[in-house]
C-alpha positions as CSV (number, residue, x, y, z in Angstrom):
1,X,-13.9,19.3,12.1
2,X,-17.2,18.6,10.8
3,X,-18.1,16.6,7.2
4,X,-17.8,19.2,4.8
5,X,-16.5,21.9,6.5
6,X,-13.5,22.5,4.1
7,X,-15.5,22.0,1.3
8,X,-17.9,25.0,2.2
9,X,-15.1,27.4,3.1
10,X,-14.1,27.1,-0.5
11,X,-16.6,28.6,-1.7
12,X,-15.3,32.0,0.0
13,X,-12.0,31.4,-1.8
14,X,-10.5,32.4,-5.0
15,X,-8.2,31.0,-7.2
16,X,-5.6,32.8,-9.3
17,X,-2.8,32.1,-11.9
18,X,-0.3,35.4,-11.6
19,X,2.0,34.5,-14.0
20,X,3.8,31.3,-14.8
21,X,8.0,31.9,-15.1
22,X,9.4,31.5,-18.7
23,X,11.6,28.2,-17.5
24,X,8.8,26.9,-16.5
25,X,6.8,27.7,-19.7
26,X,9.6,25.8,-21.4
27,X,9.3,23.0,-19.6
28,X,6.0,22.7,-19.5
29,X,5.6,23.0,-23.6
30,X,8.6,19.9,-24.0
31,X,6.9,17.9,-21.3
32,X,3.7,18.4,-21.8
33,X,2.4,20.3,-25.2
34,X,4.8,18.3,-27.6
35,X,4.3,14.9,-26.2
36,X,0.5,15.6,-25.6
37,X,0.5,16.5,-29.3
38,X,2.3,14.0,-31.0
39,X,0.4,11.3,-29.1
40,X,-3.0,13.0,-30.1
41,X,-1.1,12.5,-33.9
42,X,-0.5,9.4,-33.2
43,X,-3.7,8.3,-32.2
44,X,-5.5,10.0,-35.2
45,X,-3.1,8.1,-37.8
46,X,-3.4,5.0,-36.2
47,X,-7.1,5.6,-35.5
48,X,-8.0,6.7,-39.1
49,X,-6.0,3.6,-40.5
50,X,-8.0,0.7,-38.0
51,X,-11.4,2.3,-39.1
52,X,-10.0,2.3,-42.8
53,X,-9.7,-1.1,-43.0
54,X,-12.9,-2.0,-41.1
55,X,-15.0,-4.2,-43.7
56,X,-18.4,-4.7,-41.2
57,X,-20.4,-1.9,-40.3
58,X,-21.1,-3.3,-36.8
59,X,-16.8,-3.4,-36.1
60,X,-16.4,-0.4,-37.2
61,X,-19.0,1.3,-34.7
62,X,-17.1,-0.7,-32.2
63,X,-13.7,0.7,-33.2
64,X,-15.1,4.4,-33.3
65,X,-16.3,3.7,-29.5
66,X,-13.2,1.9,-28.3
67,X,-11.3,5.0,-30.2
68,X,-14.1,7.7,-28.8
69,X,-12.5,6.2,-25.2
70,X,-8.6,6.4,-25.9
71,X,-9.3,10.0,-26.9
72,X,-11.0,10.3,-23.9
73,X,-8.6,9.0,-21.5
74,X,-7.3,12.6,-20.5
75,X,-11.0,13.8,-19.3
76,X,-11.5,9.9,-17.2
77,X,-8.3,11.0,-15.3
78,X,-9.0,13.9,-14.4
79,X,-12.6,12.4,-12.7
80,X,-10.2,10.3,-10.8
81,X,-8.7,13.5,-8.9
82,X,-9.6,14.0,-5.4
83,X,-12.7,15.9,-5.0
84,X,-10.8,19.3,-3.4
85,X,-8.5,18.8,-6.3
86,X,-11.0,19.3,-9.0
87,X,-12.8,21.8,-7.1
88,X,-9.9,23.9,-6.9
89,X,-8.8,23.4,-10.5
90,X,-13.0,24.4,-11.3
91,X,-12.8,27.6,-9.5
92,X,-9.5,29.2,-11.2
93,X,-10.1,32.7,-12.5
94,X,-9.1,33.3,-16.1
95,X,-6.4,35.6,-17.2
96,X,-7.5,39.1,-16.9
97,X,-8.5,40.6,-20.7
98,X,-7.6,44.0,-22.1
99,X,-10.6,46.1,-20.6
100,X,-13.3,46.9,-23.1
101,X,-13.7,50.6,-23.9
102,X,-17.5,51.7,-23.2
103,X,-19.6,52.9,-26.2
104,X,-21.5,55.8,-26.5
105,X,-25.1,55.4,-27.8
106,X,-24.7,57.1,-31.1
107,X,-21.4,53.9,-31.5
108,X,-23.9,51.2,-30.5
109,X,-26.5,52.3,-33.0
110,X,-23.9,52.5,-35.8
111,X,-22.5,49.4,-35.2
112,X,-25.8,48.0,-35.2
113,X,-26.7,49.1,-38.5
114,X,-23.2,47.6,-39.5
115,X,-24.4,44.2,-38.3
116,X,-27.2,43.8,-40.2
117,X,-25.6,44.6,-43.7
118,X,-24.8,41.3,-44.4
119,X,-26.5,38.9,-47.5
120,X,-25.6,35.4,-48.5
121,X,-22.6,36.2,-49.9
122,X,-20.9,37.9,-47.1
123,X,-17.9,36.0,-45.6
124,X,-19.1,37.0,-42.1
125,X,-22.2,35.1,-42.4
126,X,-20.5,32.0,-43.0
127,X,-18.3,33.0,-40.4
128,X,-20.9,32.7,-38.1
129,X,-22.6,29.8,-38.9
130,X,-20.1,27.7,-39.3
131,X,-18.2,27.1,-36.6
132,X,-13.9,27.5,-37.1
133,X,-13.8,23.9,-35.0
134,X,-15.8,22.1,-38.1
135,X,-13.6,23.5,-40.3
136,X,-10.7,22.1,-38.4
137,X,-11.9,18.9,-37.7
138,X,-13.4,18.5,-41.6
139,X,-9.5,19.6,-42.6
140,X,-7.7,17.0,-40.2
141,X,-10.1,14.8,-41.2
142,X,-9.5,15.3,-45.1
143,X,-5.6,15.3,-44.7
144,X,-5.5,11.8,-42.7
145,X,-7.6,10.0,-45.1
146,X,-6.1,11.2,-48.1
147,X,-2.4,10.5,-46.6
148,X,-3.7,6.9,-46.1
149,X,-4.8,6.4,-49.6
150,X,-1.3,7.6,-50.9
151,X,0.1,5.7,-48.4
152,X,-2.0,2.1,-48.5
153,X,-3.4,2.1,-51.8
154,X,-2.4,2.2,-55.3
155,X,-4.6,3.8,-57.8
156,X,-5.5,1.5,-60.9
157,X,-6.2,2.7,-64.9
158,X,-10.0,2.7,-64.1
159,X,-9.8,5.6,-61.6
160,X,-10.3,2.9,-58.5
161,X,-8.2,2.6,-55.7
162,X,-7.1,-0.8,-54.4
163,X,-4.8,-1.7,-51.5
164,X,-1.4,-2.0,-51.7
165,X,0.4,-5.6,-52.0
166,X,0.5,-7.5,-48.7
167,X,3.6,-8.7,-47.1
168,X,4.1,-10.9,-44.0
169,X,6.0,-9.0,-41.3
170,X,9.7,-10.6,-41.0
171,X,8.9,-10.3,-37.4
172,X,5.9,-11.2,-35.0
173,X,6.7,-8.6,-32.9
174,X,6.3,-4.2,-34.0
175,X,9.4,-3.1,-32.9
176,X,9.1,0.7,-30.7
177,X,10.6,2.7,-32.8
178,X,8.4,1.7,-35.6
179,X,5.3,2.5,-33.7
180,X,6.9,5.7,-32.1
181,X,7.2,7.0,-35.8
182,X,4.5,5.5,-37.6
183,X,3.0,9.0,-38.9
184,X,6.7,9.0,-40.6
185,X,6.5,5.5,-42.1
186,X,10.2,5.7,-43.8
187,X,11.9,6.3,-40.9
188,X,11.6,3.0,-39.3
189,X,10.1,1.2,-41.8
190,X,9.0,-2.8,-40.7
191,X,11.1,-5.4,-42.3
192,X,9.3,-7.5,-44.4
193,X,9.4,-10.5,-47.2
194,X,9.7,-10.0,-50.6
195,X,7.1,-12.1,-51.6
196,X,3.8,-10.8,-51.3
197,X,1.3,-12.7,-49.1
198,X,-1.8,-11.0,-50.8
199,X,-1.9,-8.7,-54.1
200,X,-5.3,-7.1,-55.6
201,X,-6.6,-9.2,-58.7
202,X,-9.4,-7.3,-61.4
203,X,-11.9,-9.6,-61.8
């Protein structure tokens, strides 16, 4: 066969997912959905902590890179495929959608005329220029940082908030389970001295 022969004779052929059995739909959502998850909650926690407690400016654009690239591990893999393989996983067809009725002119024009009665305080408007991802990510991003002020800091009379006491680990080592579970904290919580190594002091 000639270079590039197979590659051209996929472009005659067409890929299609008829239906994926329900065992299979189970196995893939504990195998695949729930771990993929939890490590994406992982990551965030931990992620939104080490930038947290990033004094410099210049470490903490590191961090955001070297965290930009964990997140990012998924997509690098999947550039690692064989060529056929990502070809063939380019050119599935999507899932067939309910088929969209046709409208009649007199329909178009009234819906139309729908569209454009909007103003600034329509909830549409908003709906459309601002996208439902932003407000996702602005939400996660809310909820993380203020579970690791309740979490890591104490707030003080003055309406400040200042770490927690320091404690030296009893341990060098994080034991598994501890990391494993670190977005639940009191589950396996890290053994540690009762004196305090550090402690905030108000000037």
């Amino acid at each position: 066969k000639q270079a590039g022969t197979d590659d051209l004779g996929l472009d005659f052929v067409c890929f299609r997912v008829a239906g994926v059995p329900m065992h299979w739909k189970i196995i893939d959502f504990l195998l695949i959905f729930i771990p993929k998850m939890y490590i994406w909650l992982l990551t965030v926690d931990v992620g939104i902590v080490f930038l947290m407690e990033t004094s410099q400016i210049e470490d903490m654009i590191i961090n955001c890179v070297a965290l930009a690239f964990i997140l990012s591990i998924d997509e690098i893999t999947m550039t690692m495929l064989p060529s056929k393989t990502r070809s063939m996983l380019e050119m599935i067809e999507g899932g067939q959608m309910s088929s969209r009725t046709r409208l009649t002119l007199e329909e178009e024009a009234l819906l139309h005329q729908q569209d454009k009665r909007w103003n600034m305080l329509s909830p549409s408007f908003y709906g459309i220029i601002i996208p439902a991802r932003l407000i996702f990510l602005l939400a996660v991003t809310a909820f993380f940082i203020g579970a690791y002020y309740l979490e890591e800091c104490k707030h003080l009379e003055n309406g400040s908030w200042v770490s927690e006491d320091i404690h030296k680990p009893v341990i060098a080592h994080l034991p598994l389970l501890s990391f494993l579970f670190e977005p639940v904290p009191g589950l396996f919580p890290v053994a540690v001295e009762d004196e305090a190594a550090w402690t905030f002091h108000e000037s």
